[in-house]
N, C-alpha and C positions, 0 to 999 in steps of 0.2 A: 504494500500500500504506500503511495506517495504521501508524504505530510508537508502538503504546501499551505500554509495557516495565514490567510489575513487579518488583520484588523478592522477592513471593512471593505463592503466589494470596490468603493471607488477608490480606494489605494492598492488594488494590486495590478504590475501588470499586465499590456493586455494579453500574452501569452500564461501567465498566471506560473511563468519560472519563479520569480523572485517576490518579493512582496518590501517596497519602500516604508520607512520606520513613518510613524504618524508625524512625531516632529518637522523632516525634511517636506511631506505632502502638505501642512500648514502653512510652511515657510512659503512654500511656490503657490499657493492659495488656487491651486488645480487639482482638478482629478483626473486621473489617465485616463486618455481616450481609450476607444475601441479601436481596432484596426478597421471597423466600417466604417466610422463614421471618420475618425482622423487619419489622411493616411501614412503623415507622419508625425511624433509628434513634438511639444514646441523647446524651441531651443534650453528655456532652464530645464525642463527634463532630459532633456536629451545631455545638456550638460552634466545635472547631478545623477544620470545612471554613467556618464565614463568617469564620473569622482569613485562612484561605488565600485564600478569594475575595477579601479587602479589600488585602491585600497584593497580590494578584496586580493589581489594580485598580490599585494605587499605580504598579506598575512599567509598565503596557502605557496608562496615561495620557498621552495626547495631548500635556499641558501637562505640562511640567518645573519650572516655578513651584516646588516642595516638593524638587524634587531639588538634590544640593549638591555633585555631583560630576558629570565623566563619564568615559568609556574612548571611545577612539578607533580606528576600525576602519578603518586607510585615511582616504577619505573622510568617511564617515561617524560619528557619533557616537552614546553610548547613557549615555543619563540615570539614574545613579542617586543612591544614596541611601548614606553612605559608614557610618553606624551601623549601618544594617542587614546592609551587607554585610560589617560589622565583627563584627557580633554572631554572624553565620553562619558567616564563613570564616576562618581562624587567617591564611589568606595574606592577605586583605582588610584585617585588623586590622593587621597587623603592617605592609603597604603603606602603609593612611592614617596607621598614626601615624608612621612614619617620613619622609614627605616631608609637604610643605604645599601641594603639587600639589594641583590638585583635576583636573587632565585629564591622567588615563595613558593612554600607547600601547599597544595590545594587543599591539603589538609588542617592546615592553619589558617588557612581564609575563610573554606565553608565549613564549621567545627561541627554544625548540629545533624546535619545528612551527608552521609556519602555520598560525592558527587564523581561518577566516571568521566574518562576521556570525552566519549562522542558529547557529552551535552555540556562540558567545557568549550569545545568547539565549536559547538553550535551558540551558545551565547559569545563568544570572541567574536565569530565573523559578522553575529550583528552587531557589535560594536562597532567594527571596522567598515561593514560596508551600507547596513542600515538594513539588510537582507536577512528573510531564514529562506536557507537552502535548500532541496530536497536531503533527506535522511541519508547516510552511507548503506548499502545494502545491506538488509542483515541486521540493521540496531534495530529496528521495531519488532523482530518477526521470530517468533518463537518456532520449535524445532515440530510442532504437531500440523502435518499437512492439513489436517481439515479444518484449521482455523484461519477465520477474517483476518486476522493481524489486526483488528482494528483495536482490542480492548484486553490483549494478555499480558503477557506481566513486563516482557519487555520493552515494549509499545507504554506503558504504564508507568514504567520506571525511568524512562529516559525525559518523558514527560515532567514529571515530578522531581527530576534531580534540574531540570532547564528551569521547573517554575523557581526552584529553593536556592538555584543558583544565583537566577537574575532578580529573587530577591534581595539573595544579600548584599550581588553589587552594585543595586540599586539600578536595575534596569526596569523602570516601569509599565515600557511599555510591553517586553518580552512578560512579563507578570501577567500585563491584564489577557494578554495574547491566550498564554497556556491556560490560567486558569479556563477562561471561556472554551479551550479545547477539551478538561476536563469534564465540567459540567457537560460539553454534548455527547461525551461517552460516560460517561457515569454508572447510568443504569446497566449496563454493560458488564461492567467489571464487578472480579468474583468480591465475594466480602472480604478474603483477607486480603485483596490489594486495597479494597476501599479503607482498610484498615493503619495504611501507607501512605496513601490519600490523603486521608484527614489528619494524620500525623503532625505531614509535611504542609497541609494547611494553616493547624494551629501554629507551628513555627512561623507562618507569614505574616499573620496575626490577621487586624483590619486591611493587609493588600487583599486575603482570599477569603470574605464573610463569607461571600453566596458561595464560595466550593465549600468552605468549612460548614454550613448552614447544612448544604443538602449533603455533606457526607455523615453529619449527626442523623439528621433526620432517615436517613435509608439503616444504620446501625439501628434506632431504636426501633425501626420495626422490624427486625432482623431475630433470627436465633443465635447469634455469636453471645455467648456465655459470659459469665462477668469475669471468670477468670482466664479467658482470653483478652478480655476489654483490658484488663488489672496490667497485663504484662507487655500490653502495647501501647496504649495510650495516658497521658498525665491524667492525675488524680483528680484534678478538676474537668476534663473531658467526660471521665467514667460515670461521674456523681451528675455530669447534667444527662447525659444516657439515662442514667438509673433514675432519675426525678421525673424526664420527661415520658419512662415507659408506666412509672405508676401513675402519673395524669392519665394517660390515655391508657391503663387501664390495661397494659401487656406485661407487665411484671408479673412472674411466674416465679416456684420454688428454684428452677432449675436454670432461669435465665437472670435472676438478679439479686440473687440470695449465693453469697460466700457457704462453702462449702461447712460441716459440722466441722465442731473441733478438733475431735480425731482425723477425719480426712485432713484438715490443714498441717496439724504434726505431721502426718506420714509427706504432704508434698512440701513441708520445709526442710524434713530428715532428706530428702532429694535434691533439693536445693542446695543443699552442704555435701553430696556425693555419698549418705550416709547411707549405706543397703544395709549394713548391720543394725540399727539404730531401725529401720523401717521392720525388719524381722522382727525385732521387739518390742513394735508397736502393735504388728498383725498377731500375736500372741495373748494382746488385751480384751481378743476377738471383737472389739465394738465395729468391726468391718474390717475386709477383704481388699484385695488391692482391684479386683473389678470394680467393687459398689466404689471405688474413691477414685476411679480411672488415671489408676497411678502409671501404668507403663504408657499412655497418652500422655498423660504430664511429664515422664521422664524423655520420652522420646520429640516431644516439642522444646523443651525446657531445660535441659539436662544434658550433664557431659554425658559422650556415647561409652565411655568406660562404667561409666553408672548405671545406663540404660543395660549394656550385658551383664552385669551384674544382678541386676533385676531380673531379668529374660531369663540365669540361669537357677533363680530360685523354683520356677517352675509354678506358680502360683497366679498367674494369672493368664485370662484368655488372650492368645495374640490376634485373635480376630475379632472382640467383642468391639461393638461399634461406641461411639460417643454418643450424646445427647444432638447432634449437627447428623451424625448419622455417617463418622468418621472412622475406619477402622483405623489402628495404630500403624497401617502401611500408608494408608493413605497419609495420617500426618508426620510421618517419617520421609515420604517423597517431597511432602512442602516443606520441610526441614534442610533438603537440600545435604544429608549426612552418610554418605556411600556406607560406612562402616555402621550405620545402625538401619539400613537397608538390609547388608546380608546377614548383619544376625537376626533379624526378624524375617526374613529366609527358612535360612538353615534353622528357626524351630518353628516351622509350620505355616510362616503369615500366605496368604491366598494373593497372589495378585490380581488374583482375575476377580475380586471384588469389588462392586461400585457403589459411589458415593449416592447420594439422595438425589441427583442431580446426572448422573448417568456416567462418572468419570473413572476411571482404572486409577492406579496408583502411575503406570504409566504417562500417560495421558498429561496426569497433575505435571509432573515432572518433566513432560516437553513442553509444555505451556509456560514452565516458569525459567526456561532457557533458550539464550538469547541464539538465535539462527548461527550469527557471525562467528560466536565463543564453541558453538558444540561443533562447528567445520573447519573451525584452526586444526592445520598437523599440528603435533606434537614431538617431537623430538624424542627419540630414545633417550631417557637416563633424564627426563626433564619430566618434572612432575606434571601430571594430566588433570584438567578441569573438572572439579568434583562433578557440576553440573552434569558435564556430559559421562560420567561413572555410573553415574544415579541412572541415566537414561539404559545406559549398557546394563548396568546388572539388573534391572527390571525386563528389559528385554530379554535378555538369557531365561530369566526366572518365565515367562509366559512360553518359550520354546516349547515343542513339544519334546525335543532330543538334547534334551543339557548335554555337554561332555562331561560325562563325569568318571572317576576311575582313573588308575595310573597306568594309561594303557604306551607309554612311549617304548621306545627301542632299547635306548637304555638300558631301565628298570628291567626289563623281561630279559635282559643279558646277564645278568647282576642273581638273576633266580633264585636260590634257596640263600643266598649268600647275604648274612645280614648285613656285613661289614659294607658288601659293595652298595647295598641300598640306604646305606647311612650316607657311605660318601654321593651317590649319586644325588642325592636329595638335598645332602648340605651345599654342593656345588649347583644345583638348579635354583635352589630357595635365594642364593648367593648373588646368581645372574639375577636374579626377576628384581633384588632389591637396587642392582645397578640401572639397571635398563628401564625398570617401571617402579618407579618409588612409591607412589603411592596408591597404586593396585596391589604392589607387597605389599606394602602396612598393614593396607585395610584386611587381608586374607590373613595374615601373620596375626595379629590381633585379636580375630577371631578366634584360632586355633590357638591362642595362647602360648606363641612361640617362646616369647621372652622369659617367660617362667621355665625355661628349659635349660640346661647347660652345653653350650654351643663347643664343638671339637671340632675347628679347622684343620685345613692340610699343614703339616711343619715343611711349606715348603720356604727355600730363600730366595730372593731375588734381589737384585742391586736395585729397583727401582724404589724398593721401599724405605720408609726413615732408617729405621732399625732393623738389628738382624735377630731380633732373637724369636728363640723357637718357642711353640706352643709343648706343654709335656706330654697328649693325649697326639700320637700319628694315626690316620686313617690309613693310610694307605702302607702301614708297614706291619709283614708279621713277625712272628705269631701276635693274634687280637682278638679279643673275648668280651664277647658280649654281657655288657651290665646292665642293671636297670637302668642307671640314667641314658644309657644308650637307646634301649628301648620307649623310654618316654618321649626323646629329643626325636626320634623314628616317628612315633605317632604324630605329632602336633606338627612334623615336616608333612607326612604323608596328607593331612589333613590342610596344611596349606595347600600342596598341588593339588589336591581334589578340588577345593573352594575357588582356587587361579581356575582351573579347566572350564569348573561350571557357570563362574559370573565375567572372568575377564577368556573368552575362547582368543580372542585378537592377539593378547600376551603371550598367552601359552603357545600358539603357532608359531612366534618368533622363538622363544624358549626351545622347542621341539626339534626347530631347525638346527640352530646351531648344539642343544643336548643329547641329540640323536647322532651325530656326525658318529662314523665309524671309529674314523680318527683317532676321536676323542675319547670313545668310549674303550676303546681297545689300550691306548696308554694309562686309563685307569684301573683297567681290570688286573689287578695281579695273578689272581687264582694261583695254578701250579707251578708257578713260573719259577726257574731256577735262580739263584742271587746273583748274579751273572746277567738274566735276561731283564729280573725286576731292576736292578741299577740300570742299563740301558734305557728301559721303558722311561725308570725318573728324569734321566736326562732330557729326554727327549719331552716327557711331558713337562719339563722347563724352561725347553724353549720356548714351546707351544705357549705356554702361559703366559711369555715375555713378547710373545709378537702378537698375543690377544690384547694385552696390557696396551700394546705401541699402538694396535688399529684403533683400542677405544679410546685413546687419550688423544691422539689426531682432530676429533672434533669436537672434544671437552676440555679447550686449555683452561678453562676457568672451572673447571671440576673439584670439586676441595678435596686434594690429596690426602689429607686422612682419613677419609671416605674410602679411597683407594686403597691406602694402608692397610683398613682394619677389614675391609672387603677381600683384596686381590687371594688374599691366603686361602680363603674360605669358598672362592669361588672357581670354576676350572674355567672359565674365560669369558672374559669381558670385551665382548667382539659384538657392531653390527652386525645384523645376519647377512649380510649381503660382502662383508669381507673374506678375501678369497687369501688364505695363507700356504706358506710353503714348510713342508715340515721337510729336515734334511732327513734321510735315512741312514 
């Protein structure tokens, strides 16, 4: 969808590209013609749209050469120009003359909302040229083909960080613009963005009455619970909610009544990460952790180490719905939390459950990510977009054919041999935490890897700080299997199960390079004489050292300790598409 927004039809023009700031259309006391009726049109316009073209040229110039300041987005940077934006914005002026900074944090400018890249950019360039531009492809448009894109979350959020922006730099006319865009989608948008909404209204204060007016009024006559209202909106918001639903006479037990006193123990014992402290409150029997919809509350609310923690008490329904008519998947997909996604998985939750309203846990989950962010590559060994995790393990999860099982080439060489499927599994779990960081975590985590005692290869290599050895060798006999051997076995084997079944995209590049002949043949010692296993090591040393050099080629900025406390434990750290020479 295009978001070409005027102010009013005789200010925009007559192709309806760009749309001139109301100030500038004042100044020249015209309104742009039509191309029927004018055929061309008069000299001050024609002069103030090549003011705007040359401005707007200044600010989307490739080279910052002329620029004398920047703002800082995160990562990223944006080049301007501090007179211009002195001369446009009271907040701009007042900014440069007060510090001798020349590089602000966006974060130190708009403190009360996060405000991204694209709707930075889109309030600069109407600074610069008095224009809002068409949107960059991809920032309104959430990742669910059967949506308008007119009123999801993306479309909604870019909206909202533009209105909060060009509030605070005191751009009023980009305010009265959005707001009025809000209000025409309004009805549209689900309740928890209206929740976002109105947030970001109260923060504008008197710029946004009428959005703040109708985004009370659609909450009070809503089912959003008061302990959703409580944790998203100020205390003064909640109480005119709660006043104006007992006027008219829609206050219920269940929409504007604080939960009993027991129930609020158990959700502040959560609050503090306390799951022991919650056992000892379900022991008072005054209720259950269904009747107090605590694993809802932990999974909206709550660190996801709390929430499994909960999940593995076993004590409550993973699929019992809310008083909204929510299962705990479903508010675990608006939570946006990969790693309380597949533990609510792996004990049972249903994806294929729908909301009141007709939605998948799915569904939720592509509607609240943004087109652009879930179609960026990613980079091997660079962490991946929770967003689009959430998408992918919910899609596995509806599959009818998970991959599940440790069906590799590998493993099944390695056969009755426990030693070899220790090592095989500490060197796969190894690569996955290079390659995919946080598709391991979230699998790792689950299986509870770190509670395990981890036994790398004592191998050495000059690439790393130090030389010293590990005291447990995998790969050297005689070797006798222990129990901590055996546990660090299970909660490996149950990582690659959990990789295979939510992240299949990982585990194919894993397969590739785990499966190599190669590779698996230099680690297999089996009957090998000490003659052939020295050989083998050698050789699987190189191998290791020219994995080490393919993957460090496109990671100079990789934190070598990383590498350090990985390379040991991993049998190679290679793109899969690197082609190596082993000598013979």
């Amino acid at each position: 969808m295009d978001y070409r927004m005027g102010f009013s039809d005789s200010n925009e023009i007559s192709n309806g590209s760009s749309i001139c700031c109301v100030a500038t259309a004042a100044a020249t006391n015209a309104e742009t013609p039509s191309s029927s009726d004018h055929p061309s049109p008069s000299p001050d316009i024609s002069a103030l749209r090549r003011l705007s073209q040359n401005l707007e040229s200044l600010f989307d110039s490739s080279s910052d050469r002329f620029a004398d300041a920047k703002i800082l987005v995160g990562t990223e940077q944006v080049a301007v120009h501090r007179c211009l934006l002195a001369a446009r914005s009271p907040f701009f002026k007042n900014a440069f003359s007060n510090s001798k900074e020349v590089e602000l944090k966006l974060k130190d400018l708009a403190k009360d909302h996060e405000v991204g890249l694209d709707a930075l950019i889109a309030v600069l360039t109407y600074l610069y040229s008095g224009k809002v531009r068409p949107l960059p492809k991809g920032v309104c448009v959430c990742v669910d083909d059967d949506c308008s894109h007119e009123a999801c979350r993306p479309a909604v959020d870019f909206m909202v960080e533009v209105l909060y922006a060009s509030f605070t730099f005191q751009v009023s006319e980009l305010v009265a613009l959005y707001q009025r865009h809000l209000l025409d989608i309004i009805d549209k948008v689900s309740m928890d963005d209206i929740l976002v909404v109105l947030s970001v209204a109260n923060m504008c204060s008197k710029a946004c009455e009428r959005l703040l007016a109708r985004c009370i009024e659609i909450i009070v006559k809503s089912d959003v619970d008061i302990i959703t209202l409580d944790k998203a909106l100020p205390q003064d918001i909640v109480k005119n909610v709660m006043d104006s639903r007992k006027e008219l006479g829609l206050d219920t037990p269940e929409s504007n009544n604080f939960p009993d006193k027991h129930i609020k123990r158990i959700h502040r014992a959560l609050d503090s990460d306390d799951v022991e402290l919650v056992r000892l409150l379900l022991r008072e029997a005054h209720t259950n952790l269904d009747d107090a919809f605590a694993l809802h509350y932990a999974v909206a609310y709550c660190d996801a180490k709390t929430t499994t923690e909960l999940l593995d008490l076993a004590l409550a329904d993973v699929n019992k719905r809310n008083l909204r008519g929510y299962t705990v998947l479903h508010v675990a997909a608006i939570r946006k939390e990969p790693k309380i996604i597949v533990s609510l998985l792996t004990k049972g939750a249903r994806p294929s459950d729908l909301t009141l309203d007709g939605r998948k846990a799915l569904q939720i989950s592509k509607r609240l990510t943004k087109a652009v962010d879930y179609n960026k590559s990613t980079e091997e060994g660079k962490a991946s977009p929770k967003d689009r995790l959430c998408i992918e393990i919910l899609e596995q999860a509806e599959s009818r054919d998970p991959l599940l099982g440790d069906a590799s080439h590998s493993l099944a060489i390695a056969g009755d041999d426990l030693r070899m499927k220790l090592l095989y599994l500490e060197n796969r779990v190894g690569l996955a935490k290079l390659l995919f960081p946080v598709e391991a975590k979230v699998v790792m985590d689950i299986a509870q890897v770190d509670g395990t005692a981890e036994f790398p290869l004592a191998i050495r290599s000059k690439n790393l700080r130090d030389d010293r050895r590990t005291t447990v060798d995998l790969n050297e006999a005689p070797f006798k299997i222990q129990e901590e051997h055996l546990i660090r076995m299970k909660a490996l084997s149950r990582t690659v199960e959990l990789g295979k079944r939510f992240f299949p995209r990982c585990s194919k590049v894993l397969n590739k390079i785990m499966d190599d002949d190669d590779i698996s043949q230099l680690a297999y010692v089996g009957n090998d004489t000490p003659e052939e296993r020295k050989l083998k090591r050698q050789r699987y040393m190189e191998l290791q050292e020219v994995l080490i050099k393919a993957f460090n080629e496109d990671k100079q900025d990789f934190d070598r300790s990383a590498i350090s406390s990985s390379s040991s434990s991993s049998i190679g750290v290679m793109k899969p598409n690197s082609k190596l020479t082993i000598k013979k």
